[in-house]
N, C-alpha and C positions, 0 to 999 in steps of 0.2 A: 313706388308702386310697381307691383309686375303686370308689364302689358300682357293683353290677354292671346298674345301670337305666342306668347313661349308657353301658353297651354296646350296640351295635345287635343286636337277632338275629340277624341274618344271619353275626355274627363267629365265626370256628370258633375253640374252645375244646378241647383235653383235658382230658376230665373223669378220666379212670382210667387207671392204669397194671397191671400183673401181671408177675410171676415165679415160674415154677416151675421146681424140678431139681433131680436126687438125684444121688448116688454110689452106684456100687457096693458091695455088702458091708456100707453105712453101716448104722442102726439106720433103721428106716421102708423102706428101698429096696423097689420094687413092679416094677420092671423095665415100667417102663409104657410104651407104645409113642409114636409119634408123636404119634396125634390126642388120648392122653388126656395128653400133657404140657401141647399144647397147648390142651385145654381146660382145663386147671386153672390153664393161665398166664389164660385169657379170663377165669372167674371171679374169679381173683381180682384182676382188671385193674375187673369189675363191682361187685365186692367194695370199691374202693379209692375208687371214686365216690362212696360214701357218699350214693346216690341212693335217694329212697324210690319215685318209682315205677319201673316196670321195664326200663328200659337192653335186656336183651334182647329184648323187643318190639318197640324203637324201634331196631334195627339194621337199616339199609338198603339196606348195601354191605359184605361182609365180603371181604378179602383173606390169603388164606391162602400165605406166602412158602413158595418150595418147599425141599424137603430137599435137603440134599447127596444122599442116594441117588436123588432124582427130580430132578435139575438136568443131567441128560445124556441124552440119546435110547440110548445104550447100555447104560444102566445103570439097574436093576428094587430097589428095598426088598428085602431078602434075606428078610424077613417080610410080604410083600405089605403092601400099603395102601389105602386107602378108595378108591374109584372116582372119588367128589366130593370132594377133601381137604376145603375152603371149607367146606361145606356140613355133613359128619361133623365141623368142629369146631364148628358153629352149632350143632349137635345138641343136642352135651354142655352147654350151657345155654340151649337152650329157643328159639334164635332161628332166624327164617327168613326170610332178607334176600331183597329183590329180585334184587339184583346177589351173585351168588358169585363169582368171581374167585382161578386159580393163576397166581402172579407169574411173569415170568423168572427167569433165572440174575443173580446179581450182589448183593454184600455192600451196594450204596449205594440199593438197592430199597426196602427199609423206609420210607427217608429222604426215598427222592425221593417217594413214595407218599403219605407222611403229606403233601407239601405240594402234591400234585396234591390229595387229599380234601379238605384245606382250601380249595383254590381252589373246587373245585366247590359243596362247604358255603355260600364266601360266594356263590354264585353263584345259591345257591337248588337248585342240581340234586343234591343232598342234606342229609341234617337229620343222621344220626348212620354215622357208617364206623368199622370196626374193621382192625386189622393184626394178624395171627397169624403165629407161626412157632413150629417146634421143632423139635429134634435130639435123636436119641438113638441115636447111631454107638457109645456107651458101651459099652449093652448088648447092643445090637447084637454089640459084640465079644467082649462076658461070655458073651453066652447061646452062640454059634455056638460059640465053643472048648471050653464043655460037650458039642455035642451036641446042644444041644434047637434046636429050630425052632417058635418060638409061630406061630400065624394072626395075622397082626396085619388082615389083608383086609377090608374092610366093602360091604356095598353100600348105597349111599346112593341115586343116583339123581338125577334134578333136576338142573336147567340150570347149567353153570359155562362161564364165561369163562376159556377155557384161553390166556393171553396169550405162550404157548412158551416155548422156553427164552432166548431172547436171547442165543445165544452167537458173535454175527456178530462181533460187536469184539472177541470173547476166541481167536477163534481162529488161531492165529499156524503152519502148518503147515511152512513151513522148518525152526522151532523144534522142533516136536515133531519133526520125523523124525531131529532129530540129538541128541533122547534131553533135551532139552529139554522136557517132555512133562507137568509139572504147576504147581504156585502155587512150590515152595520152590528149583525153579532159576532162573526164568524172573525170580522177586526177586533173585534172587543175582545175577543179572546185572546187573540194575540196581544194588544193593548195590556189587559191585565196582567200578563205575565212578562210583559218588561217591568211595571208598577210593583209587581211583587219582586222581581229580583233590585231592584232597585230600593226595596223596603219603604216605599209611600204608601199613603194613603190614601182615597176615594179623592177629597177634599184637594189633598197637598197635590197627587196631579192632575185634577182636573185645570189647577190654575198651570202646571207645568205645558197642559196642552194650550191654555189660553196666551201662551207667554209665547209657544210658537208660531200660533196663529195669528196675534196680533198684528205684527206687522202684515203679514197676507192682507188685510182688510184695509191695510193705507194703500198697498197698489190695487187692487180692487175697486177701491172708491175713486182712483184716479182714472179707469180703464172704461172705457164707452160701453164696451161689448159685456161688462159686469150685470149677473143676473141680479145681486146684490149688491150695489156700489154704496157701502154705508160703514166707512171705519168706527171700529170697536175695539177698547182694550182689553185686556186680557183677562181682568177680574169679570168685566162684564160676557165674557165668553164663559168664565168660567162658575158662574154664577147659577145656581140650578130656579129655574122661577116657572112659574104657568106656561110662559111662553118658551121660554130653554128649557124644555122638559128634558129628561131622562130619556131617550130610545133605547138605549143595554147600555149597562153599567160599562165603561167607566164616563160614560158620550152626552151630552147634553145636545139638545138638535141644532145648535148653529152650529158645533164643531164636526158635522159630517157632511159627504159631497153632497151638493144640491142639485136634483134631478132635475126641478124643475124652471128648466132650460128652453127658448127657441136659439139656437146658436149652431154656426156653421162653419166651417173651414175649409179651405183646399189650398194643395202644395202642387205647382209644377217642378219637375227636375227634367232635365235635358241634356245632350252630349253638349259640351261648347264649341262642337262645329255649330249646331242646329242654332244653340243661340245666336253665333257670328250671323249666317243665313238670314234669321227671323228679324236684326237691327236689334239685340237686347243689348242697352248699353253694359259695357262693364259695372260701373258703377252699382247696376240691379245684381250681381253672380254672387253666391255665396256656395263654399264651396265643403262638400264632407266629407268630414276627418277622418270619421268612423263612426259606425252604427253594431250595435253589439246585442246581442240578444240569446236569453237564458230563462230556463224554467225551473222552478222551485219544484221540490216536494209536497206535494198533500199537506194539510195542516197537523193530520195526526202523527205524520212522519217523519215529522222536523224535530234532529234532535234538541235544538232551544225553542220552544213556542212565540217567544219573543223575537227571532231573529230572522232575518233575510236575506244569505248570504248569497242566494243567486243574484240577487239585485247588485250587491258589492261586488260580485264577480262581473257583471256586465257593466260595470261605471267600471271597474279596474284596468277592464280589456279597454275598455273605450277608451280611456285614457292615455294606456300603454299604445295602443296604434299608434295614436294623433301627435303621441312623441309629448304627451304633457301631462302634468300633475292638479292637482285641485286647485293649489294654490293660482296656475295658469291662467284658470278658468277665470273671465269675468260678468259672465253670465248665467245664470244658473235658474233650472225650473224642475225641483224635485215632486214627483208624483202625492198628491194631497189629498186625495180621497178621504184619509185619516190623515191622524197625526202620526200614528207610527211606522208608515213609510218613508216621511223624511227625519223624524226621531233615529232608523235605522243606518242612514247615509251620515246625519249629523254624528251618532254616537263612533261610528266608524273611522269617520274623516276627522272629526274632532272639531265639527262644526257650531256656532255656539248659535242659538238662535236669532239671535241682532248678528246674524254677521254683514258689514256697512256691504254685502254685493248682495243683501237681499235671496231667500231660497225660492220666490216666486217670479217668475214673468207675468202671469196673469191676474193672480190675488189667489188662486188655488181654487179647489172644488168646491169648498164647502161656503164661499164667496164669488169668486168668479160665476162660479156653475159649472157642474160636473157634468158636461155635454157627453153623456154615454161613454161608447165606446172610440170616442173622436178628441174626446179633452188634448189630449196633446199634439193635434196639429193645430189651435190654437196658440200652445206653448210655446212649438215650432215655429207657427208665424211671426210671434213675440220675438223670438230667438234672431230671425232673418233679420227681423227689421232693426235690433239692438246692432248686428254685428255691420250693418250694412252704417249703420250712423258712426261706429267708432270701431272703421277701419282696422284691419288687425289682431283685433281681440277675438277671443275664442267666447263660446257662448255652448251651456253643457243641457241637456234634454232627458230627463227620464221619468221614461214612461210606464205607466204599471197595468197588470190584468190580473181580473181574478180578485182571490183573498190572497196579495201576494203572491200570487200562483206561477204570472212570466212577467218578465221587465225588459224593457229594447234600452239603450241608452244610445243618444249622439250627440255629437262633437261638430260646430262650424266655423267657420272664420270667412270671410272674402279672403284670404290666404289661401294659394292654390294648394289644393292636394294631389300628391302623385299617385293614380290609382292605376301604372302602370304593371307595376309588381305583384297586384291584386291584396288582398288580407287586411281590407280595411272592413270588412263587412263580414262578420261572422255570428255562427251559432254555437254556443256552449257547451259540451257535454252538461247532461243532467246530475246531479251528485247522486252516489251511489251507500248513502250512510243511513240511511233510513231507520227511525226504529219501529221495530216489528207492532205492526196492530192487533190485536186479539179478535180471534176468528170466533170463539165459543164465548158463551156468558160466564159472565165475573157474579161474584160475591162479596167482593171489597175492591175498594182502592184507594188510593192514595190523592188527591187534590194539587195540581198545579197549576193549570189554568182555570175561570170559569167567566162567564158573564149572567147577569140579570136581564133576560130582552121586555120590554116593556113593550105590551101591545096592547089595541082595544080586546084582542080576548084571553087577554090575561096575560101575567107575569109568569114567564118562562126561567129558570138558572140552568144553564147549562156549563158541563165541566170536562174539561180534558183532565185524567190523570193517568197512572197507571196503576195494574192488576198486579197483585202477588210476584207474575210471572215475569214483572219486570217490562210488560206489553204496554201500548198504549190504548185506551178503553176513553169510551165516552155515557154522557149518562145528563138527566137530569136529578138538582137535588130536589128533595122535600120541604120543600116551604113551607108544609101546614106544620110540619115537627117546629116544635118552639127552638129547638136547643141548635138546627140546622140553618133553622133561618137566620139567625140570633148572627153567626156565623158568614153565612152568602151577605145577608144582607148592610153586617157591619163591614164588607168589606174585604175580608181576612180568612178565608176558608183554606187559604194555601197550606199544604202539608198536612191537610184535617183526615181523617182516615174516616171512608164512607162504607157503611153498611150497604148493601144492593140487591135488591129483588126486581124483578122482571117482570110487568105489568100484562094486558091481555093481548097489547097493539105490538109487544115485543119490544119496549121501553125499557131501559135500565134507569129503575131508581133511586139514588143513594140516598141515608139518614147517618148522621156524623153518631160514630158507634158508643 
């Protein structure tokens, strides 16, 4: 074991991890709002530190991830919310950081966050940072369907660093007006155009997605904090019934994230002077490798629709820091939203889906619970507490935002790292290969991507292809044409060549010509 004197001070450390979160109906449930999940996730993240002296005094940078109901300029807490979130969760245990901080929109925030604080930690330009998040869309929807409407409102007051929502790279507006318009089509698109390069079928991978998901749902059922703790196999994932309905083709509704979540997290990280100071034993320090963090292309702009190579790129770099390879890694929690976030790391790395180290820490999103924009300090706390029990090992983190849009990945071990030299925590150049999107109206195109989105007001297909010009164009088809639907609907539209006219709302329609 390396004693903790031959660490510099200046090396940032987590010292503590936390989780809180109920179910509805369960025995205990308190219907607790935002800021007291997320203060019960802080303490017991302070709790986990096993520090004698007081952690919440020496907080000097709190960042509080925002909620899915606060992650859109149009959209308000249906039970109001604290004025300062940052600040009302410092509250609830006693601390009063310099720096408060509400994060952007984006699942890979946590991630990229923890290794911006580290950099700055070794930098000297802080001693001890925290990450907060919570969700509780659960009750949210227990309480509203009763009727009642709690105050959840605070007023706090004091300075916060509002860092906005960040949603320049998530916004994709051709998509949305043709009914494209949230996370479970806009994957599905991408979903169907691995499926078709792959030459399956509807059928053939839906059970390919149940066959990665399956095991997700053995750890999930083992995991307290599971929104859904109920192992399933994979035909029954992949099984389309009343209850697994269809949301956009290719998705049946267990195989995607589950919002509805009350679930909470928080991460301390610290200099390992502060810890030495505080009494955190060693035993509690895990230490990071690298934190790496990269932004994809637009969806129209990706030259594979199927693919995500910014995401490969920041598990590369992550890797290359920490001086190690996949095979290294013996923990491991790839971003689950979908299936074809980790479908993309597996096809990469040449991961097969039983692999005996398991691709979840938590059971995934669409099991665990997709806690907003906070899922992976969850996976994170997973992550500490695997590496903290076997000594040594490396344990690998990535996180996602967006539709594929940016991904953070990290690397831990209780193995020190020397973050003397700096370049353990970086950002990626963006890729510069874009293909061109068509700015004027098309008259044909050509079918590579599409999905079917299934809603109460109606059946939407929506399609990436490209225009004559070699552009990328999007569009809805024709479902009342027998000959088009015939086509979206078996399945197999790919390479169909679409006639197109342009409706009153400024729609592009395609009919297979």
């Amino acid at each position: 074991m390396v004693l903790s004197i031959n660490v510099p001070d200046s090396t940032p450390v987590i010292i503590g991890v936390g989780q809180y979160s109920e179910r509805v109906g369960e025995p205990g449930y308190a219907a607790l709002s935002y800021m007291d999940l997320g203060g019960r996730a802080l303490a017991a993240a302070i709790a986990d530190s096993g520090a004698t002296g007081s952690v919440a005094d020496a907080i000097d940078t709190l960042a509080a991830i925002r909620a899915f109901e606060m992650s859109r300029p149009d959209r308000k807490p249906p039970f109001g919310a604290a004025d300062n979130v940052p600040r009302a969760l410092a509250k609830r245990v006693g601390a009063n950081p310099a720096r408060a901080i509400l994060t952007p929109t984006g699942g890979q925030t946590n991630q990229q966050l923890l290794g911006e604080f580290a950099a700055a930690i070794a930098a000297g330009d802080s001693q001890c940072a925290v990450i907060v998040g919570s969700e509780a869309i659960s009750t949210v929807l227990a309480l509203s369907t009763k009727g009642e409407t709690p105050d959840w409102s605070e007023v706090i007051g004091g300075d916060c660093e509002d860092q906005g929502f960040g949603l320049e790279e998530l916004l994709e507006p051709a998509l949305f007006a043709h009914g494209a318009s949230g996370a479970i089509p806009l994957y599905a698109l991408a979903e169907n155009a691995r499926r078709a390069k792959l030459g399956m079928g509807l059928e053939e991978y839906r059970l390919e997605i149940g066959k990665l998901f399956a095991p997700f749902t053995r750890v999930a059922a083992a995991n307290p904090h599971s929104a859904a703790p109920v192992e399933r196999s994979a035909e029954e994932l992949a099984t389309v019934t009343e209850r697994n309905r269809i949301v956009a083709e290719p998705y049946p509704r267990m195989t995607v994230a589950r919002d509805q979540v009350n679930q909470a997290a928080a991460i301390i990280v610290v200099s390992a002077g502060l810890a030495r100071a505080l009494g955190v034993p060693e035993a509690k320090w895990v230490h990071i490798h690298a934190v790496t963090a990269a932004t994809e292309l637009k969806l129209p702009e990706r030259p594979d629709l199927a693919a995500n190579p910014a995401s490969i790129a920041s598990v590369e770099a992550a890797l290359a820091r920490a001086g190690k390879g996949m095979d290294d890694i013996a923990y491991i929690d790839f971003y689950s939203c979908f299936a074809i976030p980790v479908f993309n790391q597996c096809d990469h790395f040449g991961l097969s889906v039983d692999d005996p180290r398991g691709l979840t820490l938590t059971g995934g999103l669409p099991f665990f619970g997709g806690a907003g924009n906070n899922y992976s300090a969850h996976a994170i706390a997973e992550a500490v507490q695997r590496v903290r029990g076997d000594r040594g090992a490396f344990a690998l983190v990535g996180a996602n935002g967006g539709w594929m849009s940016k991904y953070a990945t990290g690397i831990y071990s209780t193995t020190p790292a020397d973050w003397s030299a700096g370049g353990r925590f970086a950002k990626l150049p963006k890729a510069a290969n874009g293909v061109p999107v068509a700015a004027a109206p098309f008259d044909s195109a050509i079918v590579e991507t599409y999905t079917i989105n299934r809603s109460p007001k109606g059946d939407a297909a929506i399609f990436i292809g490209r225009n004559p010009a070699g552009e990328r164009v999007c569009g809805n088809a024709d479902l009342t044409d027998p000959v088009t639907a015939a086509a979206f609907e078996g399945g197999a539209p790919f390479g169909a060549r679409l006639a197109v006219v342009h409706d009153e709302h400024g729609r592009s329609i395609g009919r297979i010509a």
